[in-house]
C-alpha positions, -999 to +999 in steps of 0.1 A: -059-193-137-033-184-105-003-163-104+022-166-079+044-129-070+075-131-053+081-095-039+104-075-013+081-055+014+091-025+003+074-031-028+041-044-014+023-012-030+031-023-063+024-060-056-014-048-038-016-031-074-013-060-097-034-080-073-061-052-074-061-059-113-059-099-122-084-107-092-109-084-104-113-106-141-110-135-120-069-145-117-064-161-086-033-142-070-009-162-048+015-139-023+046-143-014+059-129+018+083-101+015+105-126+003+119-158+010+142-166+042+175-182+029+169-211+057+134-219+040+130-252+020+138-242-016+113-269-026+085-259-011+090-221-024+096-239-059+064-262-050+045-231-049+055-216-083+045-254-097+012-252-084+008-221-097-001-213-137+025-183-138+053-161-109+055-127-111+088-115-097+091-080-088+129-069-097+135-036-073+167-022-059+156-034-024+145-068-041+184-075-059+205-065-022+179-087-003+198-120+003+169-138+009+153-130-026+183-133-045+192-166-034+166-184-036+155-172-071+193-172-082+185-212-078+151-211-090+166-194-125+188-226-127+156-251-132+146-247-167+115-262-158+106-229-147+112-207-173+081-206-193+067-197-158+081-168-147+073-132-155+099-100-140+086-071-138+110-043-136+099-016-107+104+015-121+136+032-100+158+002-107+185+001-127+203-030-140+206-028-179+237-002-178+274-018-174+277+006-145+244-001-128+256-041-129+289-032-116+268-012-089+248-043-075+279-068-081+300-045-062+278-043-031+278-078-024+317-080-031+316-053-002+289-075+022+308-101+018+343-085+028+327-066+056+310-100+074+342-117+068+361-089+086+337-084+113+339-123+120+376-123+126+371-110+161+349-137+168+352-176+175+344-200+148+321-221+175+304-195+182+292-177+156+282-211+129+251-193+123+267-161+113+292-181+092+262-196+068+252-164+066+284-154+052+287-187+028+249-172+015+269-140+006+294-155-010+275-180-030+250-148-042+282-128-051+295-155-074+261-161-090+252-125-090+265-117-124+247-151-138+215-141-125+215-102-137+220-116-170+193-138-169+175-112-157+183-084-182+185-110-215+144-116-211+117-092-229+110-075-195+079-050-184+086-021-162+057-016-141+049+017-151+046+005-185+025-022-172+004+001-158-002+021-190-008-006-213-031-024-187-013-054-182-014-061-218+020-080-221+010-103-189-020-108-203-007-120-238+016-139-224-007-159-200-029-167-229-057-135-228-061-125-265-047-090-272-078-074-286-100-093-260-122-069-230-094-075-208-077-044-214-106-022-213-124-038-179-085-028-162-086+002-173-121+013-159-113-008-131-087+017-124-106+051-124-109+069-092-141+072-085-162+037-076-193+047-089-174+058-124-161+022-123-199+007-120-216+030-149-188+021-174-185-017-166-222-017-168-223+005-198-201-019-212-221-050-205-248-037-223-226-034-255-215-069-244-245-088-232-236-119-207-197-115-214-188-133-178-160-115-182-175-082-175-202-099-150-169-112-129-157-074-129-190-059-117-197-091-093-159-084-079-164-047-078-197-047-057-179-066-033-146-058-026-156-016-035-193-009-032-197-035-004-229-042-019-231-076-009-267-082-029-258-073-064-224-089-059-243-123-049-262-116-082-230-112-102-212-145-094-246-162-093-254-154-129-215-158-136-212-192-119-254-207-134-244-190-169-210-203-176-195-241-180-161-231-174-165-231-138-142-210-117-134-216-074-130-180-074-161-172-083-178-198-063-158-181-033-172-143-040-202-157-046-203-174-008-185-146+007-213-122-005-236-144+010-216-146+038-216-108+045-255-113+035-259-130+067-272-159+044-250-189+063-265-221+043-263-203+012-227-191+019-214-227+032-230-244+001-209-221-025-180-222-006-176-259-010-189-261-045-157-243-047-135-267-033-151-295-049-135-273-081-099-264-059-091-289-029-066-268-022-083-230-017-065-215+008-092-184+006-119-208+008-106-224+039-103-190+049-130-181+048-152-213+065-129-207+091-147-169+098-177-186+093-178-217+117-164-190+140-195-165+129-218-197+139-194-194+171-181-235+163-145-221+175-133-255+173-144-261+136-131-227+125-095-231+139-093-265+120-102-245+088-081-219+096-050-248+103-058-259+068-055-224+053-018-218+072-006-255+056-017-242+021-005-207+029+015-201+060+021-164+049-016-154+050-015-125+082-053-125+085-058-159+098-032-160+121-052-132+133-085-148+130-069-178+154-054-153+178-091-136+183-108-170+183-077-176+217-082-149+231-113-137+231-137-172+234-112-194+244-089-173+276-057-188+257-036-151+265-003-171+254-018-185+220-033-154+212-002-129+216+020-156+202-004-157+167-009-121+172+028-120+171+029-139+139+001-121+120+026-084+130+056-104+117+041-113+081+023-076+082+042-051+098+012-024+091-015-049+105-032-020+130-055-042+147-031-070+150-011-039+173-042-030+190-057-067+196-022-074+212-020-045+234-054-053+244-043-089+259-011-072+277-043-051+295-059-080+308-024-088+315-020-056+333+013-052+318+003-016+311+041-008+297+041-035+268+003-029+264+022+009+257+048+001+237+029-024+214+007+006+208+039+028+202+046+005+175+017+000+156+018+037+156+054+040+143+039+012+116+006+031+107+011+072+119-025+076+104-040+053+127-071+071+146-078+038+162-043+033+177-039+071+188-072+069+204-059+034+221-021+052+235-041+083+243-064+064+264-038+043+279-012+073+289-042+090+304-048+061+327-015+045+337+010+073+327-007+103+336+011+126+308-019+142+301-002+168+273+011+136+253-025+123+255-041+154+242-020+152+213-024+118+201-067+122+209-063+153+189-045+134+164-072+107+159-097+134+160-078+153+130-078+118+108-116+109+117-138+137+127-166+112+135-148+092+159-172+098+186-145+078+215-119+100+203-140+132+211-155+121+246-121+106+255-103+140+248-134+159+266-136+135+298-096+144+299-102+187+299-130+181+323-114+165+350-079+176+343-088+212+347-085+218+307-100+244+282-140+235+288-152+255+256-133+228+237-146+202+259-180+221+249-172+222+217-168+185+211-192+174+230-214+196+210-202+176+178-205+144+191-242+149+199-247+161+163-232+131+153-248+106+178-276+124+191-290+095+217-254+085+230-264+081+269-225+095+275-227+123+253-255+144+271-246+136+303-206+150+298-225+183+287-248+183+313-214+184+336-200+208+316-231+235+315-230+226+348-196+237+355-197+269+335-232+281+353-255+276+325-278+251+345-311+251+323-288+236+295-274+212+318-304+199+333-323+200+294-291+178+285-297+151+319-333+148+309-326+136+278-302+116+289-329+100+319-350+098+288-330+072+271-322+055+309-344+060+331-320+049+356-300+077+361-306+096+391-306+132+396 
């Protein structure tokens, strides 16, 4: 089974949740981008929701003033044929049951409308068209607005807090899972904290339920996706996919993607097109035989796979960062690779390696100010980021010289990932040689060699800094050990 959900961005957290839950009993989850661009073919967004068993749409205040969303599912409401498909889900802070809170949402698009027209006066006719079918999207969601709140609002709705609570019981009876069935129970473990919780009760509950594959699927899909243990996971979906006759892609996919991360490539390519055999049109699967031809290093085989997984899913951020790496790195095509780089930013704003892969080409560019300012905004995207604020720390160091900016963001990345050993010799190098406080350049050197113990770079930065401070038994103790790992360093 395969649900489609049709989301705004600004509800992605609630949409990751859902997906969390259905994959992990086996519900293939189709994603939507944000939403859907006004200009897009209606058909092929409609196409999507046919090839899929069930939509989720994600109602949110954000979601209803979006005039991509609304106008495209204000259409999709008019096909009948759909109806029987399509589950809302109310997020929690919106409000459109109330007379009022109608009037609310209504009234807004009266006002966009008004607004664009008035701000349009000042211009030509010729040269503004684009602006002006804008404007006719406006007024074609204002007069349908009403139409499609009601059709909204007169369906047996689920707010997603509820949802949550009950375990997805209502979108699980609905899509044909029997109330009193496991389902219920394997979502609700599967949503403790704690991973290893997850494992004892899903396996406590397998032996209460010998070979229920519905409960193997959980543990196989937990082991991989949570545990990362690749080897039990293999075991899962192998007993789940030898056991069971009604044979699921998905499975066959985990099953070759735990072999995969197993290292085990024959293995891995053999499930993975048993699986398509079941579903021609995987977009995962093609995925995922795209990473590994590109693993095997046949870059030419992998981008075909990954072409095949944009034509089934053109919204999939990870592959369009797959084919930018595969561009950039093995095949010196800078322009490809920033423009798919590009691409995988624009479908995921929060992609922090899509940022720091980018700025990485703009190096070998040396464009050191974009290289910068792609950093700056990955980092406006993901403030958490040790990886990107050891990257813009590095970089100011270098090319701007603003060595107090630098120490913040190293310190930063430090604070968020105490074992990011770059981060600590990056922010030591800089006290060192920029006349800085060398106990702390002591002190996390001394942390770093706690951490990495034979790091070649480690001992010989505290050699310098013993060095520096007088003590010069502990710095030449320090450079023996580090001649001791290279013998080529020289006194």
């Amino acid at each position: 089974m395969n649900i489609f959900i049709s989301y705004n961005w600004n509800n992605r957290t609630e949409a990751d949740y859902i997906e969390k839950n259905l994959s992990s009993i086996g519900i293939s989850i189709k994603r939507d981008l944000k939403d859907i661009n006004y200009k897009d073919d209606l058909r092929e967004f409609m196409r999507q929701i046919r090839d899929s068993d069930y939509a989720i749409i994600l109602i949110s205040t954000d979601y209803l003033k979006s005039p991509n969303c609304l106008y495209e599912l204000s259409e999709l409401f008019k096909d009948r044929d759909f109806d029987k498909k399509i589950l809302p889900v109310i997020c929690d802070e919106t409000k459109i049951y109330g007379i009022k809170d109608k009037v609310e949402i209504i009234k807004y698009w009266s006002d966009k409308c008004l607004d664009t027209e008035e701000s349009l006066k000042e211009l030509e006719p010729t040269n503004s068209l684009n602006l002006l079918k804008e404007l006719k999207v406006y007024k074609d969601i204002y007069s349908n607005i009403d139409e499609f709140i009601d059709n909204v609002t007169k369906r047996l709705n689920v707010k997603f807090s509820d949802a949550i609570k009950s375990n997805f019981e209502d979108i699980l009876m609905f899509i044909g899972y029997n109330q009193y069935s496991l389902q219920n129970e394997i979502i609700r473990i599967r949503n403790f904290d704690n991973t290893q919780l997850k494992e004892i009760e899903l396996e406590k509950l397998l032996r209460s339920y010998p070979s229920n594959k519905d409960i193997i699927f959980a543990l196989g899909y937990l082991n991989l996706t949570e545990s990362r243990n690749n080897l039990k996971a293999k075991n899962y979906f192998k007993e789940y996919v030898e056991m069971y006759n009604d044979k699921s892609y998905i499975a066959f996919n985990n099953l070759g993607l735990a072999c995969h991360n197993l290292n085990e490539i024959e293995l891995s390519e053999k499930y993975y097109y048993e699986g398509l055999a079941l579903n021609p049109n995987s977009f995962e699967i093609f995925h995922n035989l795209g990473n590994l031809e590109a693993k095997k290093k046949n870059y030419k085989k992998a981008k075909e796979f990954f072409t095949k997984t944009i034509g089934l899913y053109p919204n999939y951020a990870e592959t369009f960062y797959n084919v930018a790496k595969i561009y950039s790195d093995f095949e010196d095509n800078l322009e490809l690779g920033k423009q798919n780089y590009k691409r995988a930013i624009e479908l995921e704003p929060d992609f922090f390696m899509a940022y720091n892969n980018l700025a990485s080409i703009y190096l070998r560019e040396k464009n050191y100010d974009k290289a910068i300012k792609t950093l700056e905004f990955g980092l406006d995207q993901n403030p958490n980021d040790s990886v990107t604020l050891y990257n813009l720390a590095t970089l100011i160091t270098i090319h701007l010289k603003d060595f107090p900016r630098a120490k913040k963001y190293f310190r930063e990345s430090i604070r968020l990932n105490n074992f990011y050993i770059s981060a600590k010799l990056g922010l030591a190098k800089l006290l060192i040689l920029n006349n800085g406080d060398i106990d702390e350049a002591k002190e996390l050197l001394l942390d770093a060699i706690q951490i990495e113990p034979n790091n070649e770079e480690i001992l010989v930065r505290l050699s310098s800094v013993y060095n520096l401070i007088g003590e010069l038994e502990k710095a030449n103790e320090y450079y023996d050990k580090a001649i001791e790992i290279n013998p080529r360093l020289k006194r």
